[in-house]
Every structure is written in structure tokens, then in C-alpha cells.
N, C-alpha and C positions, 0 to 999 in steps of 0.2 A: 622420312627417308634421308641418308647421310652416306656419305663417303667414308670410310675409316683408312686411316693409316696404321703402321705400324706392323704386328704379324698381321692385319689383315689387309693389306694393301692391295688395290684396285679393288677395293672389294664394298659392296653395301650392304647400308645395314638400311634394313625397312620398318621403321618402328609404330606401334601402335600405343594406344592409352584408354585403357578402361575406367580407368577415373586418375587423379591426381597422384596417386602413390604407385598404380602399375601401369608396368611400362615392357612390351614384347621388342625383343629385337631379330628379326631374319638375317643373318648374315648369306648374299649371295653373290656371287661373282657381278664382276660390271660385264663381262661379256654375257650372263646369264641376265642382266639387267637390261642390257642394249636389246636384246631379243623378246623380249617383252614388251618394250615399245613397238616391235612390230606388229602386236594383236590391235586388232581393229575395235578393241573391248576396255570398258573400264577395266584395270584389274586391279588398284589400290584404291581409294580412298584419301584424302589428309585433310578432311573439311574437322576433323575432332582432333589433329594434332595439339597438342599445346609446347611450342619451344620453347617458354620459360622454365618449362617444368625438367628442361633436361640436361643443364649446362655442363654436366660431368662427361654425358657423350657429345656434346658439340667443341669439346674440348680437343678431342682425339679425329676433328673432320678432316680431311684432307681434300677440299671439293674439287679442288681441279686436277683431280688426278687426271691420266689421256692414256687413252688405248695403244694396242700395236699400230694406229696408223696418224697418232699424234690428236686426236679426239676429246674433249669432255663431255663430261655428258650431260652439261647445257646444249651441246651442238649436238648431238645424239636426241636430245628433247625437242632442240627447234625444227630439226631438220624431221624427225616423226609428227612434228603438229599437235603438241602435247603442251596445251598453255598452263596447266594445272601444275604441271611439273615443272616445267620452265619456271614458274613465280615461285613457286618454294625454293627451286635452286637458287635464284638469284635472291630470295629471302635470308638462304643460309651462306649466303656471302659468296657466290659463286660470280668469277670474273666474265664478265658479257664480253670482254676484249682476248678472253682467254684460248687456249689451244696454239698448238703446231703443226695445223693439217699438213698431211705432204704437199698439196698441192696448194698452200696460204687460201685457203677458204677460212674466213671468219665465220664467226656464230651468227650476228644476223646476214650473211652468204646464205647458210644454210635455212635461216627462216625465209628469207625470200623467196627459194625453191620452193619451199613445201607451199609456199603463200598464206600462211596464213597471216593474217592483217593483225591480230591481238598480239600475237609473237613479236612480229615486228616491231610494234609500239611497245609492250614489255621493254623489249632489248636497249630500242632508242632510247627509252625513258631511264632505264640505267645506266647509259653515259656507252651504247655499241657505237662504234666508229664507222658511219655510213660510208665515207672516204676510202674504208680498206679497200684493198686491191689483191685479186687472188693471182696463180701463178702465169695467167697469161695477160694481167693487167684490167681487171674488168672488176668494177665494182658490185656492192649487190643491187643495187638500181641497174645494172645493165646487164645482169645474168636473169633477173625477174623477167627483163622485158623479151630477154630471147629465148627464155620459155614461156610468152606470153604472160606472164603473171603482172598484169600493166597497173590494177588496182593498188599492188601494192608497191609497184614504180613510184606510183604518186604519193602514197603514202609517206615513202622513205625520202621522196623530192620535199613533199612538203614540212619535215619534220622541224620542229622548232622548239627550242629547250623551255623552259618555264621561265626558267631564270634571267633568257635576253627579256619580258616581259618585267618579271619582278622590280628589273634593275631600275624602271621609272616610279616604283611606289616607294621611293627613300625621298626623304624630304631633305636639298639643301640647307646647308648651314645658309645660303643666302638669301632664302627662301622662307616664307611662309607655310605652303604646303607644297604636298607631290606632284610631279605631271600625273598621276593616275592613282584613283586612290585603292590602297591595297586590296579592299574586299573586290576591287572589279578586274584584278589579275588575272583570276582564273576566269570567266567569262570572256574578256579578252584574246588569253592565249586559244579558248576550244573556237571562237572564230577566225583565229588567222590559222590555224591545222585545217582548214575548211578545206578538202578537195575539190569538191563542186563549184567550180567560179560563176554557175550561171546568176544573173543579179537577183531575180527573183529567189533563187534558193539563200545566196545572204542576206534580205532582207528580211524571206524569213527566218532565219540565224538570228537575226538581232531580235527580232519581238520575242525569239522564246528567252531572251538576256538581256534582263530589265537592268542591269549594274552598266551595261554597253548604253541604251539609247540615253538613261539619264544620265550618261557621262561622254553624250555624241563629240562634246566641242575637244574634249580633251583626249578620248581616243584618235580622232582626226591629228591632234597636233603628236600624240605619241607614234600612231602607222607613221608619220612623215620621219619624225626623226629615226625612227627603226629602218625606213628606207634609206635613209641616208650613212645612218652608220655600216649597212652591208655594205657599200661603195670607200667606204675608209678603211678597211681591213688590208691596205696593200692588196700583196701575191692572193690574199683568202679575202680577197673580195668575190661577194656573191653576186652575179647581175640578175639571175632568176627572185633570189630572195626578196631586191630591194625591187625589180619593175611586181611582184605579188604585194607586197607593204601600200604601194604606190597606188598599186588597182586597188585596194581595200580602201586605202585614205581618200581615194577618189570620190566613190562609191559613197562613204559617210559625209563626204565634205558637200557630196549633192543634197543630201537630208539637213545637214547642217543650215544650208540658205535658203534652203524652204521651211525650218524653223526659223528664221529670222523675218522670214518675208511674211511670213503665216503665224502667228504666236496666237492666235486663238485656236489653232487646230493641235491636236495631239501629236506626238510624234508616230503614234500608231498609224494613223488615218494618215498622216501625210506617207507612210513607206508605203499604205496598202493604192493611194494615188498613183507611183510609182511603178508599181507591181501591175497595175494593170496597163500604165502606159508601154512597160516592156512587152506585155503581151498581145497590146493591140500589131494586127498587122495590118500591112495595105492593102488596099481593095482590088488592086491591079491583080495581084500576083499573093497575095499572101504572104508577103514579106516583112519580116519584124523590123520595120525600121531604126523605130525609135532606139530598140537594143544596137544596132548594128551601127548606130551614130555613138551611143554610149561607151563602147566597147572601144573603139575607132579613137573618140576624141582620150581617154582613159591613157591611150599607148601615145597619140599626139604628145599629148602633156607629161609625159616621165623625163624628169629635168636632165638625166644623165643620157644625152645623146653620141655620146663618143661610145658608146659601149654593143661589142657584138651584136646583143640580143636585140637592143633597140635596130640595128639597121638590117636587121634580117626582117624585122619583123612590119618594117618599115617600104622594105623592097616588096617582100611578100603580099602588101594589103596593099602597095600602087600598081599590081597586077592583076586585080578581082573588080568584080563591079559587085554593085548591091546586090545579088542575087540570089543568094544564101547568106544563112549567120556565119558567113565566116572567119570573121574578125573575132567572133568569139570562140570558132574552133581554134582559131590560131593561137591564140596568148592561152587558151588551154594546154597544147600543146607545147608552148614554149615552158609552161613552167610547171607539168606534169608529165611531160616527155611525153614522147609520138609514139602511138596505134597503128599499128598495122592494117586494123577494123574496128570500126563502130559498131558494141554490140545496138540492136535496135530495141530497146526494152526500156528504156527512159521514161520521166516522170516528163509527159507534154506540158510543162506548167514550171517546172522550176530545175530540170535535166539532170534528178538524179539518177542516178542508174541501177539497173537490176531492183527493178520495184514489180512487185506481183499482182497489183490489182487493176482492175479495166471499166471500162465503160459497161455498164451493165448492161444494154443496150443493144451499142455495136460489137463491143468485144476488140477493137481494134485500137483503141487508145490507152494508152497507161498512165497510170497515176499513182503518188506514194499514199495519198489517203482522198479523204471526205472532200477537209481543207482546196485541198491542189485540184480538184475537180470544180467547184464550187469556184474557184477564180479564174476556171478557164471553162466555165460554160457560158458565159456572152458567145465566146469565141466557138466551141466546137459545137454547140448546139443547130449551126447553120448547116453542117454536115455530118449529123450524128444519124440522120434518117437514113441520108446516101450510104456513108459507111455499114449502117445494119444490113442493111441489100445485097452491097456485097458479100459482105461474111458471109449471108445466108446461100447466094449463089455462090459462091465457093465451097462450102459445106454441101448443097445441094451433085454438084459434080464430083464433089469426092466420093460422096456416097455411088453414085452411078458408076463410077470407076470400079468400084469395088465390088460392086453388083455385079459387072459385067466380068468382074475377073473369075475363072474356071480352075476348081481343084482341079488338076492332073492327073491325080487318083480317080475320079469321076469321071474323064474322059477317058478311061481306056474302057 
């Protein structure tokens, strides 16, 4: 699929390839193309494209061309929820920063609406400017969240380039080696994109990313300095970016001195110690402690105290007693932006969200697999019997509900 210029302006061409030498082209309107994105159906293909094979027509593209209402049809793509086509356009060199919507909506503006989360990263990962601002001043982080679309609030809150990461695996002239060594960049960067701050779920992040724990002492000294450099950028200083760096480095720096205190133990078994200390709760009340002191001291300790976020977040947690986690809703909150509502579908174990599987049992717990069940059965095994009872009497009355309810039809 391509744009053409020339006599055939706004206009595409849809190409196919039956092997290396033939090649079909459809030439149809982009407004006949924009309506197409309206079916709820595959209707192309491009898993058998080959674009090397065609550089005489990628010669004549014109991709960003824009509709009557200042449009490309990347933002026509993003805004339909169409990732397949999105990645080709932006394969065929289509600008992610592109268009002149009448009303300054950008391309990922548009992916935001639709919400889809892959769109999104697509866009970011091309260099879309999360910052735009449409014509009454609202980014696409704050048009997601006032059409509820809060996943990918976070999504766009947490995004981070590859390359702030890279930039530690160069090795000084004054130097020996790297602060980090290049194979562990990527592993690295898909832990700090991590939306789920609960500890448990980054601990589990790092076992499935052996290039992270075998490199704990130097990720810890790298989080610190990434924290710090969001704090040096002047006016495009981040406080979100560097107190999330800070809570990561924290986080590893507590595995760090339990590898030093413990060097006969694995680093495996000492995060899985960990993991279940977050989970223990108190006997009182069922309160997670240990997390809620973790969380707590985490936001204590972030050395830049002159900054907003620190003393909101500071006021806000000398107003709560231990009562709930919510020292960890709160720094959730500060640095994935605020919910309107909790959906309640979480993993009881490590609080991912929208996970589909349950207690087999009671049917009242969720969990994302086997794993996360299995380190939270100390715990919910004390009330997984009580839990089934209910269900059952709940089930039990809906049914009787329903029994007693009377076709209309039948009563006359």
C-alpha cells in the first residue's frame, strides 16, 4: 500500500506480489481508502509484501499527503486502530509528527482516542511527540484520560526512548568499561516501560531478565544516574520520570545488600524472600505491611526534595494511617496519572490488571497465571473455603431471583 503523487494525487495505490517479478497495483482514492478503515474486517493483507522489490514505485510516494480536513492517513490509521497499517506507513517513511488537523490533534492524539496500547508504542517508538498539545491545549495523555482510556495514560506517561538507556553502554575514553554492558540495554529499557509499580510484579520483571539481575550492581548505579539527569534538563526537567528511576533503583538497591549480606544465596531465592515478605500481611487486620513501609520509605528517600511531586506526595501520605496500600496507590498515581476508578480485576499477587483467570475454587480471586497463585496460597488458602460459600450463596439467590421472576406473557 502507497500514497502516489503526481496525476494521481491523494490517491493510493494498494499493491500485491505474486512472486518477485509480479506486482498488482489498485489505484483508489484516499477518501475511498479512509472508508475502508471503517469495516470492522480484515480487508488487505501485507504479511507477503516485499518493498525491496519495488523501488520504481516508492519513488513516486507521496505519504503524507492530508485530506480536506488537514489528515494523513497515519492518523486515519491510528485513529481506526489499525496496527498493521500504521507499521507499514511508518515503515514507508510516513511522519508520526505529521498532519495539520483543523483542530492541532496529532497522530498519536488520535491513537490515544482509539486506545489502542500497540499504536501508541508504534508512534512513540518512532520519535510522535507526546508533549503535542491540540487546539484547546491538552495533550494526548489528558484527552486518553477524559475518555477514560487510563491504560494508555500510562502507557504514554511511562514512555522512554531506548537511546536515554543506550547512552550508558559507550565506554569512556577514561574508562575501562561501560556503566552497563550493551547486551543488557534492552532488558533494562523493557523494565523501566514497566507500568505495574507493584514490587512483586518487578521482581518478577527481573527473574524473567537474566542480563538485569547478573548486572544488579550496575543497573542500580545506572537507575540513579538516569534519575538524576531528568532533574538537570532545566525548564524539561521531569520530576515524574526521575522520582519512577529512583523507585526502581530503590527497589534493586534492596537486592543489591541482600546479595552482599547473603553471597551464598542466589539472587533468585533471595527476590523470591522478598516477594513473599511484600505479601505477608498482618494478623490484625490484613494489612501489607511490609509493602506499605517499602513504598513509604522508597518516596522518604528521593534526594530531590524541593520538587512539586515530592511534596504533594509527602502531604498526602502524612494524612493516611496504615490502613490500606496506599502509599502505593499514591506514587502509582503520581507517575501514571489519576483514575477516576479502580477496575477490580487484578492479579491478588503482584496487581496486574485485567487478568482473566481465578481461583478455581472460590472464583473470587484473580490471578495472571499458575506462578502468581502458587505465591499467594500461604496467604489466601485461610479464606479460600469462606470465599467458595459465598460465591455459592450468591449464585444460590440469583438463581431464586430468577426463578421467582414471572413472564408477563404468562400472567395474562
Amino acid at each position: 500500500m502507497i500514497e502516489l503523487g503526481g496525476q494521481h494525487s491523494k490517491c493510493i495505490g494498494i499493491f500485491s506480489i505474486g512472486n518477485e517479478n509480479s506486482i498488482t497495483i489498485i489505484i483508489i482514492s484516499l477518501k475511498t481508502f479512509v472508508s475502508l478503515l471503517n469495516e470492522q474486517k480484515t480487508i488487505f493483507r501485507f504479511t507477503n509484501v516485499r518493498l525491496f522489490s519495488i523501488p520504481l514505485v516508492l519513488s513516486e510516494v507521496g505519504i503524507d499527503s492530508e485530506d480536506e480536513h488537514g489528515m494523513t492517513l497515519l492518523q486515519h490509521a491510528a485513529f481506526k486502530g489499525k496496527k498493521d497499517t500504521c507499521q507499514l506507513l511508518l515503515d514507508l517513511g510516513a511522519d508520526p509528527n505529521g498532519g495539520h488537523h483543523e483542530h492541532q490533534y496529532s497522530t498519536i492524539h488520535f491513537a490515544a482516542l482509539s486506545g489502542n496500547l500497540d499504536i501508541c508504542q508504534q508512534l512513540l517508538q518512532h520519535g510522535s511527540k507526546p508533549d503535542a498539545i491540540n487546539s484547546v491545549g491538552r495533550t494526548a495523555a489528558q484527552m486518553a484520560a477524559f475518555v477514560g482510556n487510563h491504560t494508555v495514560v500510562s502507557v504514554i506517561n511511562n514512555f522512554i526512548p531506548r537511546a536515554d538507556i543506550e547512552l550508558y553502554t559507550a565506554t569512556p575514553n577514561d574508562q575501562n568499561e561501560s556503566k552497563l554492558p550493551p547486551a543488557a540495554a534492552p532488558a533494562l529499557h523493557k523494565f523501566v516501560m514497566q507500568v505495574n509499580l507493584h514490587p512483586v510484579h518487578l521482581l518478577l520483571t527481573i527473574q524473567k531478565l537474566p542480563l538485569i539481575y547478573e548486572n544488579l550492581a550496575k543497573v542500580k548505579n545506572v537507575l540513579e544516574l538516569l534519575s538524576e539527569n531528568q532533574m538537570k534538563r532545566g525548564r524539561e526537567a521531569n520530576e515524574i520520570l526521575s522520582l519512577k528511576y529512583h523507585y526502581l533503583r530503590f527497589l534493586v538497591e534492596r537486592i543489591v545488600k541482600e546479595q552482599q549480606q547473603h553471597p551464598d544465596k542466589s539472587v533468585v531465592e533471595l527476590m523470591n524472600q522478598y516477594i513473599k515478605a511484600f505479601l505477608k500481611q498482618r494478623p490484625s487486620d490484613e494489612f501489607p505491611e511490609f509493602l506499605d513501609n517499602f513504598v513509604r520509605e522508597s518516596i522518604r528517600t528521593f534526594p530531590f526534595k524541593e520538587t512539586t511531586i515530592f511534596r504533594q506526595l509527602l502531604v498526602n501520605l502524612s494524612k493516611t494511617k496504615q490502613d490500606s496500600p496506599l502509599a502505593l496507590n499514591l506514587i502509582t498515581s503520581c507517575i501514571n496519572g489519576q483514575r477516576g476508578f479502580q477496575d477490580d480485576d487484578s492479579c491478588a499477587t503482584c496487581g496486574q490488571e485485567k487478568v482473566a483467570s481465578k481461583c478455581s475454587v472460590c472464583k473470587s480471586v484473580q490471578y495472571c497465571n499458575r506462578d502468581c497463585q502458587k505465591l499467594h496460597w500461604s496467604i489466601h488458602k485461610k479464606e479460600c473455603d469462606k470465599l467458595a460459600k459465598q460465591f455459592k450463596n450468591l449464585e444460590i439467590k440469583s438463581q431464586d431471583s430468577e426463578n421467582r421472576s414471572v413472564d408477563p406473557e404468562a400472567s395474562k
